[in-house]
Backbone as CSV, one residue per row, in Angstrom:
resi,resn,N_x,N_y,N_z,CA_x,CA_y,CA_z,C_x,C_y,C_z
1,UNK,37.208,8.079,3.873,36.456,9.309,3.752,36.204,9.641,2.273
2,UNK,37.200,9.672,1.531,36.590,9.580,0.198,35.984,8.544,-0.533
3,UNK,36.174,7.615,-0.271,34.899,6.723,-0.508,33.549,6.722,-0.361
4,UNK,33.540,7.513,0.683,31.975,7.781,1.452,31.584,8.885,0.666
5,UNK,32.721,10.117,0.419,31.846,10.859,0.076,31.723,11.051,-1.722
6,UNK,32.443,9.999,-2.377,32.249,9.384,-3.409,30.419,9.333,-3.627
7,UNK,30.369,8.040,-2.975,29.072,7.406,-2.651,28.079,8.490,-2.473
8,UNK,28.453,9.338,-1.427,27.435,10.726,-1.087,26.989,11.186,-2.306
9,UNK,27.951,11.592,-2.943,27.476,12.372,-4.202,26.802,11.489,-5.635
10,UNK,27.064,10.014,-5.073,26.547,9.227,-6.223,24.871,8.982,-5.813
11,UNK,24.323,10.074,-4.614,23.062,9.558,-3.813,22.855,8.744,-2.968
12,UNK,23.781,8.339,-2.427,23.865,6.863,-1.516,22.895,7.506,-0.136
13,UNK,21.977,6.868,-0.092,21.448,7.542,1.444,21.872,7.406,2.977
14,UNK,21.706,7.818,3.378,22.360,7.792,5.067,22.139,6.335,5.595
15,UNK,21.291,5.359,5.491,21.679,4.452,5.512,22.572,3.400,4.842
16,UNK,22.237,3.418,3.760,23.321,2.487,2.951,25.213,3.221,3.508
17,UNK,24.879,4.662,3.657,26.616,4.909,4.031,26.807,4.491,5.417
18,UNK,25.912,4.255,6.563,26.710,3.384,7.394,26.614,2.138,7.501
19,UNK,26.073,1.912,6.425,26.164,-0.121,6.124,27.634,0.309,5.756
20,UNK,28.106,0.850,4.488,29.550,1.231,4.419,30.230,0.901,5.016
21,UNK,30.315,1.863,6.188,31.277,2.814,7.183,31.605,1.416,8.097
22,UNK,30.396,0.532,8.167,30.477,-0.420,9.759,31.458,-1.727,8.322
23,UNK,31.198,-2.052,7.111,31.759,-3.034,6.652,33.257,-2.996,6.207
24,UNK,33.527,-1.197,6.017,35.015,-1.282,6.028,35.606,-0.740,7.516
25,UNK,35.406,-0.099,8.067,35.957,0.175,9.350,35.663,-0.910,10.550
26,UNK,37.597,-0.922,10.900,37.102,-1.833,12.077,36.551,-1.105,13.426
27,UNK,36.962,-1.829,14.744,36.816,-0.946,15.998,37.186,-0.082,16.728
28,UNK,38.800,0.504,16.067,39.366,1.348,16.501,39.123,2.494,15.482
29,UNK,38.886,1.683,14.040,38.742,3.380,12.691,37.389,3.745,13.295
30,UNK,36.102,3.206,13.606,34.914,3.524,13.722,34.926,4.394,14.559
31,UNK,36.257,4.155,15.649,35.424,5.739,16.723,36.217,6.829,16.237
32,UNK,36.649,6.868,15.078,37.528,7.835,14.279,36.444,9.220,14.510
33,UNK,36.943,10.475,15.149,36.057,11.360,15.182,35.785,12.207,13.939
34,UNK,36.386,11.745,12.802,36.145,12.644,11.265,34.764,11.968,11.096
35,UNK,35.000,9.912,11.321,33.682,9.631,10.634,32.336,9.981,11.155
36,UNK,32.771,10.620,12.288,31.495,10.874,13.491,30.622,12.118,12.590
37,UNK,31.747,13.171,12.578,31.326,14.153,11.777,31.083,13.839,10.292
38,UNK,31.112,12.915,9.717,31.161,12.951,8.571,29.469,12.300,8.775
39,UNK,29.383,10.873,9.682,27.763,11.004,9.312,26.661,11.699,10.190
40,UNK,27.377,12.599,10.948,26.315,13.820,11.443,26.220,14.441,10.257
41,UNK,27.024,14.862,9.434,26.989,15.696,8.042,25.544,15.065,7.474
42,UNK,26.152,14.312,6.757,25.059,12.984,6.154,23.564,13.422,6.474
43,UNK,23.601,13.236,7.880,22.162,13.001,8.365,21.310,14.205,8.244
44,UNK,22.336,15.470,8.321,21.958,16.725,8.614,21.317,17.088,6.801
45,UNK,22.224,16.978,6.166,21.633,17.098,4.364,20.886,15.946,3.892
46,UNK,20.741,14.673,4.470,20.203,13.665,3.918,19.858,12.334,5.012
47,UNK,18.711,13.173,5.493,17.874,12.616,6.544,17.609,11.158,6.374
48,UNK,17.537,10.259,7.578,17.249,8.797,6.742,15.446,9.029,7.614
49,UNK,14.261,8.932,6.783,13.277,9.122,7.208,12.866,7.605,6.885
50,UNK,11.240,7.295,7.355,10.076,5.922,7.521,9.933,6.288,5.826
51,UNK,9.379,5.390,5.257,9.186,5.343,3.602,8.082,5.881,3.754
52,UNK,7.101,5.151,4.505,5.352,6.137,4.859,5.285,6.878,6.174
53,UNK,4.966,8.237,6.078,4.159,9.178,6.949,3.085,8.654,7.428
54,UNK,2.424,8.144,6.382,1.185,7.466,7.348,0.936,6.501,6.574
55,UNK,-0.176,5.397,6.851,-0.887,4.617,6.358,-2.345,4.558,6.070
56,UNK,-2.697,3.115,5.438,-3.888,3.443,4.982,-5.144,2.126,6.138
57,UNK,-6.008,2.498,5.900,-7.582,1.602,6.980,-7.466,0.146,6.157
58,UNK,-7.025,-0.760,7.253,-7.201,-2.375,6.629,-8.629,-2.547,6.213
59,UNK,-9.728,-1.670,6.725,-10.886,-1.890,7.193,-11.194,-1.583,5.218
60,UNK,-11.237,-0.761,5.321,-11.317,-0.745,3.718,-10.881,-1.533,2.695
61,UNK,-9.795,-1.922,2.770,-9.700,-2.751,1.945,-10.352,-4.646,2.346
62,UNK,-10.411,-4.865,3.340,-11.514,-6.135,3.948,-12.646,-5.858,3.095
63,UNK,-13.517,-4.603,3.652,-14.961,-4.594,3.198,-15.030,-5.019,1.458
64,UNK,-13.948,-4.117,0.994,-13.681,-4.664,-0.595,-13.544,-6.164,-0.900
65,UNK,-12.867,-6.891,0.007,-12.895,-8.341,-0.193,-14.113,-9.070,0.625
66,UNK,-14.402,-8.513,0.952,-15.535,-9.275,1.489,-16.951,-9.110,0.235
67,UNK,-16.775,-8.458,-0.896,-17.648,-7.775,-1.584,-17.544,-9.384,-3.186
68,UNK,-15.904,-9.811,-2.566,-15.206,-10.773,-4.143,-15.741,-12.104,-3.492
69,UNK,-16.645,-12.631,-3.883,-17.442,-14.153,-3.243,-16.595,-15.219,-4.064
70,UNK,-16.073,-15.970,-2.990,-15.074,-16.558,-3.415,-15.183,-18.103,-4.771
71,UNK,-16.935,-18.419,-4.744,-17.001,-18.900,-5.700,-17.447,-18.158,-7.283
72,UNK,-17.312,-17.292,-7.203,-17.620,-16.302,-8.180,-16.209,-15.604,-8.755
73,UNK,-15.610,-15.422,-8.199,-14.570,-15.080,-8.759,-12.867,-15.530,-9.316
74,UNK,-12.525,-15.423,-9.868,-11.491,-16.093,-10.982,-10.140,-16.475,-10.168
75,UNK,-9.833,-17.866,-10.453,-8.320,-18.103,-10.083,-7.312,-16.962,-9.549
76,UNK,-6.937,-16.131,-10.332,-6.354,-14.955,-10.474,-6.818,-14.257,-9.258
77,UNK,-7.880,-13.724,-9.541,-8.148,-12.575,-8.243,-8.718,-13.289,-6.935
78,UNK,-8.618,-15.188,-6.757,-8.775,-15.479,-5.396,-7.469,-15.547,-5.075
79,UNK,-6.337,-15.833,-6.305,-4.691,-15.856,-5.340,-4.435,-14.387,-4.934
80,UNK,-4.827,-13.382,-5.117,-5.004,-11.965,-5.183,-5.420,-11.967,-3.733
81,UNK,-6.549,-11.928,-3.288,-7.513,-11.935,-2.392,-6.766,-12.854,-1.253
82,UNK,-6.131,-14.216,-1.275,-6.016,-14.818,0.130,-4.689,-14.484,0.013
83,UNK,-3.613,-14.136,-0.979,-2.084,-13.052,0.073,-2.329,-11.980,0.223
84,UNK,-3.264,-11.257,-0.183,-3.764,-9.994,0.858,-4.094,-10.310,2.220
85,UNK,-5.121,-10.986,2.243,-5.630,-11.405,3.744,-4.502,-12.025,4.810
86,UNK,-3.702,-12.860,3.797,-2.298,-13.562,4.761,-1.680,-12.432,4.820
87,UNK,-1.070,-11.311,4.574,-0.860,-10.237,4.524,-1.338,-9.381,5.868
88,UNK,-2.324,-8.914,5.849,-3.030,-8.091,6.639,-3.277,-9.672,7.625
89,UNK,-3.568,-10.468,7.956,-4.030,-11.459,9.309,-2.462,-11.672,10.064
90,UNK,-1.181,-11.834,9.361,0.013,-11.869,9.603,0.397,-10.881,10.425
91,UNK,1.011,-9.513,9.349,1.550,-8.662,9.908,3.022,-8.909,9.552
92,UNK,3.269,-9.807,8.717,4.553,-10.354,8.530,5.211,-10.072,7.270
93,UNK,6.635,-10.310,6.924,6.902,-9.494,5.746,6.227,-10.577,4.529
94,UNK,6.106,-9.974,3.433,5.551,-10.906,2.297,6.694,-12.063,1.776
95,UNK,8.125,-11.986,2.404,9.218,-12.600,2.172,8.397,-13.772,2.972
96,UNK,8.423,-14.109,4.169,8.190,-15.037,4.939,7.003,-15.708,4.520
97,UNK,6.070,-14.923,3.732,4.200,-15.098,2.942,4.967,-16.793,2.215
98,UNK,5.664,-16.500,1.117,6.363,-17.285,0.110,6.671,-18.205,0.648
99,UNK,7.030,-18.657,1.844,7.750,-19.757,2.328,7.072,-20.664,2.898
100,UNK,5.497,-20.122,2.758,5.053,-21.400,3.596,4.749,-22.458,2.634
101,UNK,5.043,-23.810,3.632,4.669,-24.794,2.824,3.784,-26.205,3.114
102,UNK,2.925,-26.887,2.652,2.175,-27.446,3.078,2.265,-28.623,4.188
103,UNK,3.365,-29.396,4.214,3.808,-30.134,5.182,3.746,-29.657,6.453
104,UNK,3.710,-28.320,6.680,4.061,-27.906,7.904,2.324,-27.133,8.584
105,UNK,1.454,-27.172,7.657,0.344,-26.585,7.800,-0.948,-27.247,9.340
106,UNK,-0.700,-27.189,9.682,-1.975,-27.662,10.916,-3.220,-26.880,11.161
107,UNK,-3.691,-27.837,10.600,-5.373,-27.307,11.038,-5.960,-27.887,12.588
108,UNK,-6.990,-26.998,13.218,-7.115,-27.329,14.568,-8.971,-26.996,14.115
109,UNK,-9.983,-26.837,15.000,-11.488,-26.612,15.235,-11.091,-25.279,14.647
110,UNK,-10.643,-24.267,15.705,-10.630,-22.739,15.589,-9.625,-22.250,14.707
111,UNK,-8.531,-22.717,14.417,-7.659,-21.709,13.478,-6.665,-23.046,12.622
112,UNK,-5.864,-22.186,11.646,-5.226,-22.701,11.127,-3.466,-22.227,11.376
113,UNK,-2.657,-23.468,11.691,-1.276,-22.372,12.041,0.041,-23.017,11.182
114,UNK,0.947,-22.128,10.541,1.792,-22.835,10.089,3.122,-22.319,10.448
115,UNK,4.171,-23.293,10.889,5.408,-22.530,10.745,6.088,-22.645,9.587
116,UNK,7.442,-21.581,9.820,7.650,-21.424,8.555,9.504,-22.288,8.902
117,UNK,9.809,-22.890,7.600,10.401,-23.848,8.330,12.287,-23.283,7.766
118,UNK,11.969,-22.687,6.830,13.144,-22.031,5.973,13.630,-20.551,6.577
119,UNK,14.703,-20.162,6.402,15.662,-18.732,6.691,15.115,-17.748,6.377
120,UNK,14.515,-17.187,7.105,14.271,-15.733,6.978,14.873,-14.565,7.345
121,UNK,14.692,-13.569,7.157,15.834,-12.231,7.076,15.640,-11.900,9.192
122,UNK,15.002,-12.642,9.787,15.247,-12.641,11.065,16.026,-14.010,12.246
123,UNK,16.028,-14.712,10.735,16.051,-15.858,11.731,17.643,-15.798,12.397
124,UNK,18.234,-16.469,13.463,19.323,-16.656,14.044,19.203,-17.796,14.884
125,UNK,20.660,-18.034,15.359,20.767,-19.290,16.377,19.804,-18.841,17.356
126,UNK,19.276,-19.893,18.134,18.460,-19.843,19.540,17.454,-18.848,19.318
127,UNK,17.069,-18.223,18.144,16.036,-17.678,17.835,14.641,-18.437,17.195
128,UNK,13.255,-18.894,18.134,12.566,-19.614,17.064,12.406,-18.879,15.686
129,UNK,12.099,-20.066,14.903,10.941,-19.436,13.270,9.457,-18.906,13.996
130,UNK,9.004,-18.379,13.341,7.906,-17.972,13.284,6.560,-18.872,12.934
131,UNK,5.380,-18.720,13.486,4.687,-19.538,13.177,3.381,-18.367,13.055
132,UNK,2.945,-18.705,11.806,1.713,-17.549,11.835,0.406,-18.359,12.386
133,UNK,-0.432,-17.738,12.805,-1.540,-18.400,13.062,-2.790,-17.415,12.883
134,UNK,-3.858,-18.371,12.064,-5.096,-17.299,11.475,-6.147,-18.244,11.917
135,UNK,-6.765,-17.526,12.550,-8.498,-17.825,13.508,-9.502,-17.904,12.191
136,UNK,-10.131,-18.807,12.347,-10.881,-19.214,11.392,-11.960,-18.058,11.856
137,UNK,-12.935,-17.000,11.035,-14.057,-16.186,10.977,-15.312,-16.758,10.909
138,UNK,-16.166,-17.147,11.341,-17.067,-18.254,10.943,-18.338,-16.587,10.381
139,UNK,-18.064,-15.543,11.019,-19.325,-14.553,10.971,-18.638,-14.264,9.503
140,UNK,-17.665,-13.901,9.177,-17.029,-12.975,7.618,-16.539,-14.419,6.778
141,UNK,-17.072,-15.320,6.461,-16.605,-16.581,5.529,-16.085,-15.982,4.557
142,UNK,-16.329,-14.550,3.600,-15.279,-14.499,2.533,-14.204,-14.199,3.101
143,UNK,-14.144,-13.393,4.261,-12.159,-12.979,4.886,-11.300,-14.127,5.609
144,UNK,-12.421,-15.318,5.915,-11.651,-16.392,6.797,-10.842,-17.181,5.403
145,UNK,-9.693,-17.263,6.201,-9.038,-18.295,5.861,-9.620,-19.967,5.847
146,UNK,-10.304,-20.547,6.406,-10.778,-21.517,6.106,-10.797,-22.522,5.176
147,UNK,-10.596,-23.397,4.512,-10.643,-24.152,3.433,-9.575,-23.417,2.260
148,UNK,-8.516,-22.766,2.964,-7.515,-22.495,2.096,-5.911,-23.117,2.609
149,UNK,-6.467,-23.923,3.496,-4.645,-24.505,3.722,-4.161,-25.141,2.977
150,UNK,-5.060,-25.641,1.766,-4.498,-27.129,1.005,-3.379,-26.061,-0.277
151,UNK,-3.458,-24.758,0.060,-2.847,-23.754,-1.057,-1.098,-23.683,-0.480
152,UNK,-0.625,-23.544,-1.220,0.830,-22.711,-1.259,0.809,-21.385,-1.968
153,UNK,1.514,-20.511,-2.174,1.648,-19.466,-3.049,2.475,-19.542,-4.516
154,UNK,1.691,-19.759,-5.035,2.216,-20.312,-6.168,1.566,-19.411,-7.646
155,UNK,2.193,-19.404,-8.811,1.745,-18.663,-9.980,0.449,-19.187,-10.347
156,UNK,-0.494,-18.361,-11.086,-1.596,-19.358,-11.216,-1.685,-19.186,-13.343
157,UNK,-0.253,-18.877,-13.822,0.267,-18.567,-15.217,1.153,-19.612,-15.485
158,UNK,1.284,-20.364,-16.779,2.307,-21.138,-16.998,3.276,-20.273,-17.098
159,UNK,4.864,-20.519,-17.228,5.271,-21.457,-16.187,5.029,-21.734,-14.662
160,UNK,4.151,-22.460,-14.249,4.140,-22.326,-12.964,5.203,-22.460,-11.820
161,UNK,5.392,-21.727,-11.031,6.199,-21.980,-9.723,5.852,-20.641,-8.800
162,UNK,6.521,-21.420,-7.842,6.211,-20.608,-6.664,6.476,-19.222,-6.823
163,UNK,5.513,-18.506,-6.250,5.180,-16.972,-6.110,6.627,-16.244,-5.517
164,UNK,7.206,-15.357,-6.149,8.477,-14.497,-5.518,7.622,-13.555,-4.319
165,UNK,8.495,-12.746,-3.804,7.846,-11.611,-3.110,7.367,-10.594,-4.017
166,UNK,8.649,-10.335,-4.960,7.821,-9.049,-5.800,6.282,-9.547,-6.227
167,UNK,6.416,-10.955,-7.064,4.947,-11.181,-7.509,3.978,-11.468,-6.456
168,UNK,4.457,-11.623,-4.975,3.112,-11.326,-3.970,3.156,-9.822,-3.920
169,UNK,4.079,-9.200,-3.760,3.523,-7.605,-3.841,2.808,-6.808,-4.629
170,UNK,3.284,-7.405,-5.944,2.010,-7.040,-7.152,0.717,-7.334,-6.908
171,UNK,0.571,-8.557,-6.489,-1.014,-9.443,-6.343,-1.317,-7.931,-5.155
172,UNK,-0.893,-7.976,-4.500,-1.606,-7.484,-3.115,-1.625,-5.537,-3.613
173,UNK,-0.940,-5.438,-4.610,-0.978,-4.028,-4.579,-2.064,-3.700,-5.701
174,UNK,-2.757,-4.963,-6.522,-3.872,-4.839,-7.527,-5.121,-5.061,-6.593
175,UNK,-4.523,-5.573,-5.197,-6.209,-5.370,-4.673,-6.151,-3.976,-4.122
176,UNK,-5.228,-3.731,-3.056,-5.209,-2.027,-2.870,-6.079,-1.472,-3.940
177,UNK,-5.486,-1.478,-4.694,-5.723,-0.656,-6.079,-7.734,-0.298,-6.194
178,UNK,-7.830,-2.120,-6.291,-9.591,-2.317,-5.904,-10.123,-1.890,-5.413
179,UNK,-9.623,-1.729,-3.974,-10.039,-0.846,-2.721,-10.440,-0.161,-2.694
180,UNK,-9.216,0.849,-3.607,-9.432,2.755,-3.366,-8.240,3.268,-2.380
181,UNK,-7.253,2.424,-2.361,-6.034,2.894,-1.454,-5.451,3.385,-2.919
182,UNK,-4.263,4.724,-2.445,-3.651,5.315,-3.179,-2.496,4.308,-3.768
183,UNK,-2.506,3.494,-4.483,-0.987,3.008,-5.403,-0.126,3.868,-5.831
184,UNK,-0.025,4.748,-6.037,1.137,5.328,-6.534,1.867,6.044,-5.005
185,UNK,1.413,5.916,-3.734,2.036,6.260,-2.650,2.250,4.779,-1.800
186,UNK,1.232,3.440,-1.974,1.551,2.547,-1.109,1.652,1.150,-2.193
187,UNK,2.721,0.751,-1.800,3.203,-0.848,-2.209,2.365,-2.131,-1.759
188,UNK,2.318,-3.131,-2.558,2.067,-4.388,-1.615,2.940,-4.565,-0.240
189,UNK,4.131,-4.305,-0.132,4.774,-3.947,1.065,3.705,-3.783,2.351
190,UNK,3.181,-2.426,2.234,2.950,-1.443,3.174,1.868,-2.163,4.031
191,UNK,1.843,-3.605,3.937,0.301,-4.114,4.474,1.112,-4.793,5.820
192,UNK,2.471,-4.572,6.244,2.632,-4.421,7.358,2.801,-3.292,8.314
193,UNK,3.123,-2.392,7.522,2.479,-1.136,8.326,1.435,-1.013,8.182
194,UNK,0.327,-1.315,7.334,-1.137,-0.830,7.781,-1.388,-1.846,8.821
195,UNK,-1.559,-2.707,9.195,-1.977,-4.076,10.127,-1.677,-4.094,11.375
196,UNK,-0.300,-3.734,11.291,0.371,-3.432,12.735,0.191,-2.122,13.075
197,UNK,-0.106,-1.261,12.492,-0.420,-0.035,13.120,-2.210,-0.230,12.975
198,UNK,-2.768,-0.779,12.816,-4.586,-0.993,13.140,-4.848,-1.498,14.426
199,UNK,-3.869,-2.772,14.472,-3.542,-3.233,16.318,-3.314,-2.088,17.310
200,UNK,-2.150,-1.762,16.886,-1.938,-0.358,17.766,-3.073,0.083,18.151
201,UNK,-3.930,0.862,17.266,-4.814,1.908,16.956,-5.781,1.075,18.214
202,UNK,-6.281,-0.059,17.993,-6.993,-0.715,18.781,-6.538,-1.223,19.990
203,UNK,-5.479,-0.840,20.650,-5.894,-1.376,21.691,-4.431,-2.582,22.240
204,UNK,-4.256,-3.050,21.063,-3.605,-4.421,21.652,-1.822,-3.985,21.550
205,UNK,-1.561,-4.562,22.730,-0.468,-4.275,23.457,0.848,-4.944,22.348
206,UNK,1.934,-3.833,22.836,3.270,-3.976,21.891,3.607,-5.921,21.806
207,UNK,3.760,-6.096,23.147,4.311,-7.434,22.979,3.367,-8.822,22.022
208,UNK,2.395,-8.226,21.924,1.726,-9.490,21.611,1.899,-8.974,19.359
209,UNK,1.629,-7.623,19.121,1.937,-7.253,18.311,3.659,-7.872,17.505
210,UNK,4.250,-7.383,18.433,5.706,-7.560,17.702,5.727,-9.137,18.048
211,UNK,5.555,-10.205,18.166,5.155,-11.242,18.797,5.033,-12.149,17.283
212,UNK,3.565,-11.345,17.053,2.900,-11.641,15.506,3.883,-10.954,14.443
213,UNK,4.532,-9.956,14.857,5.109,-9.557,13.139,6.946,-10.057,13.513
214,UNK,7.041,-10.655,14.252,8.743,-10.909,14.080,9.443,-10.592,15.032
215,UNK,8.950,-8.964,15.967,10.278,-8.485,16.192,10.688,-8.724,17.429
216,UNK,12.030,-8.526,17.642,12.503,-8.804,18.921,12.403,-7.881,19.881
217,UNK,12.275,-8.281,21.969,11.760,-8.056,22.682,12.003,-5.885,22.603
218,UNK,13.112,-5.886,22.263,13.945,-4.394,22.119,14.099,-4.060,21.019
219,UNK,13.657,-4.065,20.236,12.970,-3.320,18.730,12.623,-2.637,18.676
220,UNK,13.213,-1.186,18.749,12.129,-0.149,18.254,11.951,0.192,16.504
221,UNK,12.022,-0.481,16.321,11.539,-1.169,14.201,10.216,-0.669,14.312
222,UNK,8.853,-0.898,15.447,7.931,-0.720,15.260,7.066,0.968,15.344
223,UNK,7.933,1.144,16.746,7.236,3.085,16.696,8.309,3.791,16.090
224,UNK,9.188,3.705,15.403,9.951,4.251,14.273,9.438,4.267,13.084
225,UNK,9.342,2.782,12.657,9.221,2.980,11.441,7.346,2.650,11.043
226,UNK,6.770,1.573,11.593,5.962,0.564,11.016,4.537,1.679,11.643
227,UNK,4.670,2.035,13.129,3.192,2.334,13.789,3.213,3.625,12.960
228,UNK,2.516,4.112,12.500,1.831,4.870,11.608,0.321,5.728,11.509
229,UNK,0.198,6.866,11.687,-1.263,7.037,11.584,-2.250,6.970,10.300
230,UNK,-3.763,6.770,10.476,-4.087,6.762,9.433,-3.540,7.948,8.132
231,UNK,-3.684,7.511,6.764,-3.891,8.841,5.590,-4.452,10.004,5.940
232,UNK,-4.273,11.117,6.531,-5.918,11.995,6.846,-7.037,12.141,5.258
233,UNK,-8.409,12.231,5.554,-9.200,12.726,4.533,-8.358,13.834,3.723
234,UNK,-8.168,14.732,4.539,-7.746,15.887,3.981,-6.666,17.019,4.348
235,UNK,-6.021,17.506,3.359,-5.545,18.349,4.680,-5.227,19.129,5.447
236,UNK,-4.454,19.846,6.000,-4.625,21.296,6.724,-4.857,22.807,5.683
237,UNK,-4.200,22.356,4.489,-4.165,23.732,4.047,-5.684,23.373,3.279
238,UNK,-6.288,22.052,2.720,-7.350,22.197,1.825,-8.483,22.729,3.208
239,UNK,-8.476,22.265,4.515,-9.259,22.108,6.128,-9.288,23.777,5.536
240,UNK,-8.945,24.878,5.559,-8.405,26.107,6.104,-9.102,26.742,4.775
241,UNK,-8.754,26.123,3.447,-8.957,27.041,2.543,-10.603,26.860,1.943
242,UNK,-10.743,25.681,2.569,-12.415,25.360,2.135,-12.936,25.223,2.906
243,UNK,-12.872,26.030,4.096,-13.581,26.444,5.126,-14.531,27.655,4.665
């Protein structure tokens, strides 16, 4: 208990204190009824909330890339441009983006699919890897993937090597930026909550969704945290006062 509430006061948020609570307590301290009360306390002064309230229109930021013609524009802003799109066509975290690698890439007529063959923050025994798969666009040629499998994610700056996540989140948060999505409220991150909540929005059913982004059959990861409504234009008090 004083450890925890050590931590409390050092800012530790309601989640990180029951990562805590579950790594030092075993099965008999855990149903300890102080700690019960201690993280009802917690929760009650220091809510664990979704990072975004809402999200932002994939649709907007597409039309923006569909605007960057892919022979016209620079090394730099086409590695920019196709981990956005793997990004938003995925739905997957940008951790898993990094890992793909060319050996494993299959091209077919209609799409291109790769699994991913390394540990990811989901993987487990008797659990498959993931395999993303992106439908070739033949009507939108700048958003299709097409004639980009021969790529890995990789720096396009000496020293070269492979792309981290932070540096795919940068790439993807300088096209936001392009767009007209707010950066200083959304990350390269957030392009799995915008994506998976656009599915939603449209139509297509949980299982095939969580399917494409990772999650397992009893997950509620997705209407907790990820499904999201759009940004509004505007909002209630500006609706009211500039009326």
């Amino acid at each position: 208990m004083e450890f925890l509430t050590e931590r409390f006061h050092k800012a530790a948020s309601y989640s990180s204190l029951n990562t805590y609570r579950s790594a030092i307590a075993g099965p008999d301290l855990a149903q300890d009824f102080r700690l019960h009360r201690f993280s009802r306390g917690v929760y009650m002064l220091r809510p664990s909330l979704p990072k975004y309230q809402h999200t932002w229109d994939p649709g907007v930021v597409l039309n923006c890339l569909k605007q960057l013609k892919n022979s016209e524009i620079s090394l730099e802003l086409l590695t920019q441009k196709t981990v956005t799109l793997l990004a938003l066509a995925t739905g997957q975290r940008l951790q898993t983006l990094t890992l793909i690698e060319i050996p494993f890439i299959c091209r077919s007529d209609t799409k291109i699919e790769t699994a991913i063959p390394k540990r990811i923050k989901t993987s487990a025994r008797n659990k498959p890897q993931p395999v993303l798969s992106l439908p070739f666009l033949n009507s939108d040629p700048e958003i299709c993937v097409k004639g980009r499998e021969e790529s890995i994610l990789i720096t396009y700056k000496k020293p070269i090597h492979n792309a981290t996540t932070q540096t795919v989140s940068r790439w993807i948060k300088i096209i936001l930026g392009k767009s007209g999505v707010d950066i200083t409220k959304f990350s390269g991150y957030s392009t799995r909550h915008a994506s998976t909540s656009a599915a939603s929005r449209k139509g297509l059913n949980f299982d095939t969704i969580r399917l494409a982004a990772g999650w397992s059959a009893n997950s509620k990861i997705f209407a907790t945290v990820y499904n999201r409504p759009l940004l509004p234009p505007q909002s209630f008090d500006e609706a009211v006062l500039r009326s």
